[in-house]
C-alpha positions as a Markdown table, in Angstrom:
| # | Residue | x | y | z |
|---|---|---|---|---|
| 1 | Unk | 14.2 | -52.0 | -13.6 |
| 2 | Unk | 15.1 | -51.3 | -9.9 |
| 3 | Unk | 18.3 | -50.0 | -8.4 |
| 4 | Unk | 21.5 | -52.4 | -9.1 |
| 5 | Unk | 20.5 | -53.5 | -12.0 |
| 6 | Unk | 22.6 | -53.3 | -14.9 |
| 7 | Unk | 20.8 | -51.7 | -18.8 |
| 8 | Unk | 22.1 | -50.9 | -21.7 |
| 9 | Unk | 21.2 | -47.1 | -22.9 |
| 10 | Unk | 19.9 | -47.0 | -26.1 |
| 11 | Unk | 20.6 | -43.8 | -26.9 |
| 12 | Unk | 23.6 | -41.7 | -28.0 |
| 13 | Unk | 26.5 | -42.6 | -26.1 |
| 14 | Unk | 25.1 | -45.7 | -25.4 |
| 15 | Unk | 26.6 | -48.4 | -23.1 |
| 16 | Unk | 26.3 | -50.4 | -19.9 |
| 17 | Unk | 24.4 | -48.4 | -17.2 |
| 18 | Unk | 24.2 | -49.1 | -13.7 |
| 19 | Unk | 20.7 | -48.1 | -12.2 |
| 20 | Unk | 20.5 | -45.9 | -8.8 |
| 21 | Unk | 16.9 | -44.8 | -8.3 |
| 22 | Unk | 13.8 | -45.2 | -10.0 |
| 23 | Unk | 10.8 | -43.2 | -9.8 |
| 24 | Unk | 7.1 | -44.5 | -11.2 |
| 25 | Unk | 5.3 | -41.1 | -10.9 |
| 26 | Unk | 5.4 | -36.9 | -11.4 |
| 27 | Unk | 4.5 | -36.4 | -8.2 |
| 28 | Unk | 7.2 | -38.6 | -6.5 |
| 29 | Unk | 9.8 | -37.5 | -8.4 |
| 30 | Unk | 8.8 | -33.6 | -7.9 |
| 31 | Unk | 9.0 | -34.7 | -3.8 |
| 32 | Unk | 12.2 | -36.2 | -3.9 |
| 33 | Unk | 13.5 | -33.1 | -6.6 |
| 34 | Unk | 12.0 | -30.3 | -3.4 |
| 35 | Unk | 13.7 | -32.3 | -0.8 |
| 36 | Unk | 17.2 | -32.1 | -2.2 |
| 37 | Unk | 16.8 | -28.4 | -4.1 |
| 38 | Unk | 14.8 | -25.9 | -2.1 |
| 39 | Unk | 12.3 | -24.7 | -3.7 |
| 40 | Unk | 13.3 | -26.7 | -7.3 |
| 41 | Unk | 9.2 | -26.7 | -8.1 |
| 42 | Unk | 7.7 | -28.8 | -10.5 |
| 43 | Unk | 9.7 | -31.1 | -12.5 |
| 44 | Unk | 10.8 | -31.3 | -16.4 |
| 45 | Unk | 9.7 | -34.3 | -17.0 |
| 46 | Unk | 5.9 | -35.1 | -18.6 |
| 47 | Unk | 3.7 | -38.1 | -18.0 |
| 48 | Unk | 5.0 | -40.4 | -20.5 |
| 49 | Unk | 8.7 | -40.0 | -19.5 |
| 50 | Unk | 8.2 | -41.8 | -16.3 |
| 51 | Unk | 9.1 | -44.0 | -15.3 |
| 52 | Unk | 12.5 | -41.4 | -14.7 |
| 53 | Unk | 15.9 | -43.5 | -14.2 |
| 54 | Unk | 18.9 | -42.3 | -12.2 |
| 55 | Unk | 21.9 | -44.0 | -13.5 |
| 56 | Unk | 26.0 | -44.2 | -13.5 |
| 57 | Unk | 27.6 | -44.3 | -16.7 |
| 58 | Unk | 31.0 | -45.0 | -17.5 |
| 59 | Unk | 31.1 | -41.6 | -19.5 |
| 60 | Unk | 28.6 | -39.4 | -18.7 |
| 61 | Unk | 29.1 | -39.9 | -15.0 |
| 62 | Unk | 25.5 | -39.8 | -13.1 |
| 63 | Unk | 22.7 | -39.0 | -15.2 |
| 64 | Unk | 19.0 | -38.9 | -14.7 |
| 65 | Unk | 16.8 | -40.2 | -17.9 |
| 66 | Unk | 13.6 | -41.0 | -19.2 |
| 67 | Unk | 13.2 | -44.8 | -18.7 |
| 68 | Unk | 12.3 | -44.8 | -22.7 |
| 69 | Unk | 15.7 | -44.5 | -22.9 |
| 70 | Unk | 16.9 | -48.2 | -21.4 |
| 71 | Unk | 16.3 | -51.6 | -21.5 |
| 72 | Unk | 17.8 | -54.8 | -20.3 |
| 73 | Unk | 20.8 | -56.1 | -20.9 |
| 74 | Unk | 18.9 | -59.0 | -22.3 |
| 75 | Unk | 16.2 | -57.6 | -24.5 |
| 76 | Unk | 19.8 | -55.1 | -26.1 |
| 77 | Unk | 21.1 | -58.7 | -27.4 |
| 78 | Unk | 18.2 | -59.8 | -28.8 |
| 79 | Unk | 17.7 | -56.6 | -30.7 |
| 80 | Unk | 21.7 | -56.4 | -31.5 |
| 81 | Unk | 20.9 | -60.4 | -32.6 |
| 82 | Unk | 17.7 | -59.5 | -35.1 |
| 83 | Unk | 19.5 | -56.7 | -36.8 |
| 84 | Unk | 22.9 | -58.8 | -37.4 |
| 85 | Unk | 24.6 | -56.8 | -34.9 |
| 86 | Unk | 27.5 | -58.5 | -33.6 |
């Protein structure tokens, strides 16, 4: 996933999501986090979140989520077309 793509949240309220920034590591993220809050410190997020996903979404406005989170737009029909979704 890269910035301008377009995902599908998979979790609650799920959706269309359009993807802003991406970051691949802890200690990118925590450089970026320090650079726009002073002194913000280490970040929330643990190893296995990453990578971290900012995104706009029609409701929740601009979020920023563990990547676990989303997936393409394509792999959401195939899973909405194994489980009979329509």
């Amino acid at each position: 996933m890269k910035p301008g793509d377009l995902i599908w949240q998979r979790r609650m309220p799920g959706g269309e999501c359009l993807v802003i920034e991406v970051w691949d590591d802890r200690s990118e993220y925590t450089k970026k986090l320090n650079e726009r809050v002073h002194d913000a410190g280490e970040c929330v997020w643990v190893a296995h979140d990453f990578p971290i996903l900012t995104v706009l979404h029609p409701t929740e406005g601009l979020i920023t989520d563990p990547g676990y989170y989303y997936e393409t737009i394509e792999d959401a029909i195939k899973h909405a077309d194994r489980m009979n979704i329509k």
